[in-house]
C-alpha positions as CSV (number, residue, x, y, z in Angstrom):
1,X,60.5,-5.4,-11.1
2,X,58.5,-8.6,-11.4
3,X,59.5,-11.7,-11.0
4,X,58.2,-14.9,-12.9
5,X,58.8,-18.6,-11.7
6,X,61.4,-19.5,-14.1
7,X,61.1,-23.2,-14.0
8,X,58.3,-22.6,-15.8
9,X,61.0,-21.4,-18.9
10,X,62.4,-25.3,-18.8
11,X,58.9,-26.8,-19.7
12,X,57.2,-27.4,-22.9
13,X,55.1,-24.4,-24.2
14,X,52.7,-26.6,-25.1
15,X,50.7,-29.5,-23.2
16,X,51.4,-32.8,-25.0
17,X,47.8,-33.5,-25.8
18,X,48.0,-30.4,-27.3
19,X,50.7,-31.1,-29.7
20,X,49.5,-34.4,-30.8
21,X,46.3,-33.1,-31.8
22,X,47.8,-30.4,-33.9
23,X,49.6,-33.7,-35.7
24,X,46.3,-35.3,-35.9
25,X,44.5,-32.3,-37.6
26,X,47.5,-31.6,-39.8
27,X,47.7,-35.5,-40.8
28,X,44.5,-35.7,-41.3
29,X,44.2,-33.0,-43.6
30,X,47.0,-34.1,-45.6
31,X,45.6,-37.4,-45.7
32,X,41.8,-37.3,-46.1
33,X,41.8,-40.9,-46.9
34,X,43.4,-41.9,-43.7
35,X,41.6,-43.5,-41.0
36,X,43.5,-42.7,-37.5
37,X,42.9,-44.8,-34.1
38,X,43.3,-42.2,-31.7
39,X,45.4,-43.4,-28.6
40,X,46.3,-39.8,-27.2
41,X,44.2,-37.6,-24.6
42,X,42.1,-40.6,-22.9
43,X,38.2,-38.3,-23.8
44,X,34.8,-40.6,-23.7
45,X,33.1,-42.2,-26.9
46,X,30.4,-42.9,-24.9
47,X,27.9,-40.5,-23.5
48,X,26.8,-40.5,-20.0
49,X,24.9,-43.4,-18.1
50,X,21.0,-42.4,-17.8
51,X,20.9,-42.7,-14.2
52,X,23.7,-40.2,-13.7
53,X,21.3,-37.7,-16.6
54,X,18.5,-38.4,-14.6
55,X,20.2,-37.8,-10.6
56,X,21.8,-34.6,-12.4
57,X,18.7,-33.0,-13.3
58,X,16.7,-34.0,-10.5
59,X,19.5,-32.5,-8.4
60,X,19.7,-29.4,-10.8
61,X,15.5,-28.5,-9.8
62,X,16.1,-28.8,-6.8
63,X,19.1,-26.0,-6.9
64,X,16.0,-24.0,-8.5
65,X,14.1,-24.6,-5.3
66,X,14.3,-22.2,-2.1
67,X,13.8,-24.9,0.1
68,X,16.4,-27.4,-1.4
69,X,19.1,-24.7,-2.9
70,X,22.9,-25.5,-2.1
71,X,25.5,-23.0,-2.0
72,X,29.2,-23.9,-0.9
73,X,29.8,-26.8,0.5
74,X,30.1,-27.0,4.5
75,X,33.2,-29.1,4.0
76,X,34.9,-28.4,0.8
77,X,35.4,-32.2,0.7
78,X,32.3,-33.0,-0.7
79,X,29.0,-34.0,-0.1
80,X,28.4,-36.9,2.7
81,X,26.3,-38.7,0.4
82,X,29.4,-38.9,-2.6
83,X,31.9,-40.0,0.2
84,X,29.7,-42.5,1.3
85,X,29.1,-43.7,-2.5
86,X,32.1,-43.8,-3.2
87,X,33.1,-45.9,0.4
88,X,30.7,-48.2,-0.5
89,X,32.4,-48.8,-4.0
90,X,35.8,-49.6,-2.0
91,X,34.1,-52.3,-0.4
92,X,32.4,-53.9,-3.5
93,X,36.2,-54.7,-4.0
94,X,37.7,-55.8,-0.9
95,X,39.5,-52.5,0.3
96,X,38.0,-50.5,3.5
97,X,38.2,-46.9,3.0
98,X,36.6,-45.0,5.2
99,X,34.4,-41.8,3.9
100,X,35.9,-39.3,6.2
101,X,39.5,-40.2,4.2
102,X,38.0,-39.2,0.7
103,X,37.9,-35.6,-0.9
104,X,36.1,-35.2,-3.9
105,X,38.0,-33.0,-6.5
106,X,36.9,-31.8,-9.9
107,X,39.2,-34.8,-11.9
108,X,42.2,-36.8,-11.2
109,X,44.3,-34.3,-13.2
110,X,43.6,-31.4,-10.8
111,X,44.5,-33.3,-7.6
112,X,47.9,-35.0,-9.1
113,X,48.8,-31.2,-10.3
114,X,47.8,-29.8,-6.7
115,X,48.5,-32.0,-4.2
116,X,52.4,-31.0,-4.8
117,X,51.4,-27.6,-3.1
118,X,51.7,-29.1,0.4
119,X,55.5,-30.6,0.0
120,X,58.2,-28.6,0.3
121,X,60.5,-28.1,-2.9
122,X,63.5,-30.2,-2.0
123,X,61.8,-33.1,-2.5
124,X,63.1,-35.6,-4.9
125,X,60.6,-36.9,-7.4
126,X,60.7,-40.7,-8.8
127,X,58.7,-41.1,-11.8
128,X,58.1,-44.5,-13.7
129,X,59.0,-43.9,-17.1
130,X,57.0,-43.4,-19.6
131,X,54.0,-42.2,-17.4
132,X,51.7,-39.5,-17.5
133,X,53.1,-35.8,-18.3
134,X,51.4,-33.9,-15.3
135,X,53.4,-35.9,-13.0
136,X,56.5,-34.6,-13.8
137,X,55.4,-31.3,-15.3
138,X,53.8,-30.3,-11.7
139,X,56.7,-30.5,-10.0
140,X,59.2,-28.8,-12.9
141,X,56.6,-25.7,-11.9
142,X,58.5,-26.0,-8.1
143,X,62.0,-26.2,-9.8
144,X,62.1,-29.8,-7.7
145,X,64.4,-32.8,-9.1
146,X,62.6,-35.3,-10.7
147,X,64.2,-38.8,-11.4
148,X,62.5,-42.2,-13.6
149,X,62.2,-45.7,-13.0
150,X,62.2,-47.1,-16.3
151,X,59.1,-49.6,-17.4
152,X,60.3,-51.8,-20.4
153,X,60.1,-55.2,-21.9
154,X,62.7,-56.3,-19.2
155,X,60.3,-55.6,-16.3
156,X,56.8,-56.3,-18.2
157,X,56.5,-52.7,-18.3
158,X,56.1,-52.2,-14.6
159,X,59.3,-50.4,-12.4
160,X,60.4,-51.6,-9.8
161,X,61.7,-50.1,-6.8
162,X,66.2,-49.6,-6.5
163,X,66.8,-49.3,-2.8
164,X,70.3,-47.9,-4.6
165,X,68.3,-44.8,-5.4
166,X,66.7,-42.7,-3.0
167,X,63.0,-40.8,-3.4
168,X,60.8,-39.1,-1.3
169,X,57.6,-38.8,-3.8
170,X,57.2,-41.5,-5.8
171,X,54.1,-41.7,-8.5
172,X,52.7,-45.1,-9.5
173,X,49.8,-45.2,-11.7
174,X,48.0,-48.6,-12.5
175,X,46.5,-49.0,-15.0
176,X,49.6,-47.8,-15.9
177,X,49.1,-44.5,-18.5
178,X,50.3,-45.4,-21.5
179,X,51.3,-48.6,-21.4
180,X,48.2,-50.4,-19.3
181,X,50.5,-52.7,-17.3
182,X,49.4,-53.7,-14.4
183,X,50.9,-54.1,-10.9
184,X,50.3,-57.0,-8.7
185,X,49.9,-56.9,-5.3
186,X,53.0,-58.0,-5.0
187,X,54.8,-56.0,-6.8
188,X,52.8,-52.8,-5.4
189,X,53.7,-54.3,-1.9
190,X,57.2,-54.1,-2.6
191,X,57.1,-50.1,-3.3
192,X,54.9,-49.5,-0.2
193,X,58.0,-51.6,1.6
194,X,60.3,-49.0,0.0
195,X,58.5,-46.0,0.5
196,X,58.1,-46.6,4.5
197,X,61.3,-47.6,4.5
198,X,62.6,-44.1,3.1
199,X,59.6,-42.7,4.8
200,X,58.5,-42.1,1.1
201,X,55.0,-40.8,-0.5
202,X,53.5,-42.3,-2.6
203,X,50.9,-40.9,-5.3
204,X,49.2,-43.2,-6.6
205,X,47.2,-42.8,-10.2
206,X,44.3,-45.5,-9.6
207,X,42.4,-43.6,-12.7
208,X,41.8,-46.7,-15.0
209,X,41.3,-49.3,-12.1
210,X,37.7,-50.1,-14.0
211,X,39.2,-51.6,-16.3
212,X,40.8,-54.3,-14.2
213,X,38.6,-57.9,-15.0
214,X,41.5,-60.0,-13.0
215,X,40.2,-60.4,-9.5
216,X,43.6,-61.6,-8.1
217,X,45.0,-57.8,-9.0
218,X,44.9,-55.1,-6.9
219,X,42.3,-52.0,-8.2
220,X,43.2,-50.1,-4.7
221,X,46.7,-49.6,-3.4
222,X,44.9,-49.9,0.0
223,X,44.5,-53.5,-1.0
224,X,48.4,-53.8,0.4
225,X,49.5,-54.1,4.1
226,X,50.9,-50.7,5.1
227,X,50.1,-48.4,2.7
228,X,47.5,-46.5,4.5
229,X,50.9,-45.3,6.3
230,X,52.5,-44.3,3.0
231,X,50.3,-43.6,0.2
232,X,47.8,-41.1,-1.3
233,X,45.1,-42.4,-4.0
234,X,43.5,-40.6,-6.4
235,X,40.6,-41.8,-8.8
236,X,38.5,-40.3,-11.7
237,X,35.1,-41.0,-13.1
238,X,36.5,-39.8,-16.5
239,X,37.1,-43.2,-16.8
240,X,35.1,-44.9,-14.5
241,X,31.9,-43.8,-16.0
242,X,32.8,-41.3,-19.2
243,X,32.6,-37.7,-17.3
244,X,35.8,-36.0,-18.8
245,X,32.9,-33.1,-19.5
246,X,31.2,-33.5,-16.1
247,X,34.6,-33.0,-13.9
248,X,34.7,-35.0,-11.0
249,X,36.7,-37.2,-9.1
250,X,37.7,-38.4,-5.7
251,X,41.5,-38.4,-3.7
252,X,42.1,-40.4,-0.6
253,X,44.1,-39.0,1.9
254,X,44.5,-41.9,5.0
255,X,43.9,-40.3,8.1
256,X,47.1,-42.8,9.1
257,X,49.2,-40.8,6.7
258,X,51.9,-38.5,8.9
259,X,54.9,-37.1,8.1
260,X,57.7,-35.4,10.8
261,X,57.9,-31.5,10.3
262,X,61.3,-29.8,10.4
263,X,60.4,-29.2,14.2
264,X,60.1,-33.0,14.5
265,X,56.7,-32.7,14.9
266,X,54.3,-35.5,13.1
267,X,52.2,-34.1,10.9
268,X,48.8,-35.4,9.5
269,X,48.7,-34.8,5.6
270,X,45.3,-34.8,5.7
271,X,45.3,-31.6,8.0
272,X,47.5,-29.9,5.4
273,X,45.5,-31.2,2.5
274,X,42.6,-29.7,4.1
275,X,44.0,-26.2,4.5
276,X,45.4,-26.1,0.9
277,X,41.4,-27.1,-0.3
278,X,39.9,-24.6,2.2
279,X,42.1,-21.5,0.4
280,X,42.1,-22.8,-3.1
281,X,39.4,-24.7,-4.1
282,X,34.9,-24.6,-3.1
283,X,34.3,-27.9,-3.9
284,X,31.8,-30.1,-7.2
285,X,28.4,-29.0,-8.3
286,X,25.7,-30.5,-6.4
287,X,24.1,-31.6,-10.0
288,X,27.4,-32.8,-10.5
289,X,28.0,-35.0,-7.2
290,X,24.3,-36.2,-7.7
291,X,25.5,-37.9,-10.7
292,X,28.6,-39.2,-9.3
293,X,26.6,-40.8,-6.8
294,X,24.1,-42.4,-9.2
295,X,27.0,-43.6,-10.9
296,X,28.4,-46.1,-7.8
297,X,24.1,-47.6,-7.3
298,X,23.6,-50.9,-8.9
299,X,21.8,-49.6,-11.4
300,X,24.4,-47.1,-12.1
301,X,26.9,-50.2,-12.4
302,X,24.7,-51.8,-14.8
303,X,24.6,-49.2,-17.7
304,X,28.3,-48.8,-17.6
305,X,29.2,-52.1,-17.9
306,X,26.3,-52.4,-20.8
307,X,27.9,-49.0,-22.3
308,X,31.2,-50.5,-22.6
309,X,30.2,-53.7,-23.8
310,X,28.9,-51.9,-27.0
311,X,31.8,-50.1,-27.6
């Protein structure tokens, strides 16, 4: 007889996104008159920067070309020319990322669900509270034991680590989703302190980091002492640059980042990052990583920021 996974029995049937847009239509058609500001599922109002149009179909004749057509990547990590885009972008911040540490993914949502495949399921989870749903829902799928932090009014919305309570994953996302706090590098430095001193994970959700202005607050989690030894990034250009159609996005896996096997043995987390990829996923478009390269030129900069200004 087959057996299913029955953690999955415990979840929701239904995505939340999905549910609040069911509300919103039936609102809505209750009450024509209504005007609604949407604040659910985080899609573009904006379309998509000219330069990226233009790299996208410059890239997409050349895929029509014999001489210039790509198949699957060599690497499954993306193209050299992304990686070193979106290098280059770290730096125009202050934080040194090297290319060989970043994977390009097809979104941020993929990798947060995914990257759960490489750690084993006794793992406790910490969650900060409220936070985004795939966080905990990804590792209900494994039947694993997820605990929150909760962000309020009496911490300005922003957990804090208990050294009372123990975690081994921990997910931080800042921006935070939905509240939009903000950590400082302080505060951040005081949950890389706790995850090393646990010998902790973080994953951290660097999604909205764009929309930082303040100079004096971290947009990386690699702008903190240490946390190349404890903490995975993972980015989108849904919000970045508006391509929540175009699917792409970008996870940094530190090449510092080890953790001991049950043999005692350290173990890169790149290396198993790299054979989950190579089994389960063939990598982004070419037209698609041609546009996300456009996106991190100067040029590329330059319509964004004039995009959201008109907002």
């Amino acid at each position: 007889m087959v057996k299913i996974n029955e953690n999955f029995l415990s979840m929701k049937k239904n995505y939340l996104f999905i549910d609040i847009a069911k509300r919103i239509k039936a609102f809505s058609e209750a009450n024509p008159d209504k005007t609604l500001i949407r604040m659910g599922i985080g899609d573009v109002t904006q379309p998509i920067a000219p330069v990226a149009v233009e790299a996208m179909k410059k890239a997409a004749d050349e895929m029509g070309q014999a001489e210039t057509f790509r198949g699957y990547e060599d690497s499954g990590a993306g193209y050299d020319f992304l990686r070193e885009a979106v290098s280059g972008y770290y730096k125009s911040f202050g934080v040194d990322v090297p290319a060989s540490d970043i994977r390009i993914n097809d979104g941020a949502k993929s990798d947060c669900g995914n990257i759960v495949d490489i750690f084993g399921d006794g793992n406790t989870i910490l969650v900060t509270d409220p936070a985004y749903p795939v966080y905990v829902d990804s590792n209900m799928m494994a039947g694993r034991e997820v605990i929150y932090a909760d962000s309020d009014e009496s911490n300005g919305f922003a957990a804090m680590p208990d050294y009372s309570v123990h975690a081994d994953i921990i997910y931080l996302c800042s921006p935070n989703n939905p509240t939009g706090s903000v950590y400082t590098k302080e505060q951040l430095k005081e949950w890389v302190d706790y995850a090393l001193k646990n010998e902790a994970i973080i994953i951290f959700d660097s999604a909205y980091e764009a929309f930082i202005q303040d100079k004096e607050l971290p947009r990386s989690i690699y702008a903190v002492e240490g946390a190349k030894k404890c903490a995975i990034e993972m980015c989108s250009l849904s919000k970045t640059a508006g391509f929540t159609g175009m699917r792409c996005g970008y996870t940094v896996v530190p090449d510092e980042l080890t953790v001991k096997s049950s043999t005692g043995a350290e173990v890169k987390i790149a290396d198993l990052w790299n054979r989950r990829e190579g089994s389960k996923f063939n990598g982004v478009s070419y037209p698609v990583q041609r546009a996300a390269e456009a996106v991190f030129t100067e040029e590329g900069q330059k319509q964004i920021r004039l995009s959201l200004i008109h907002i």
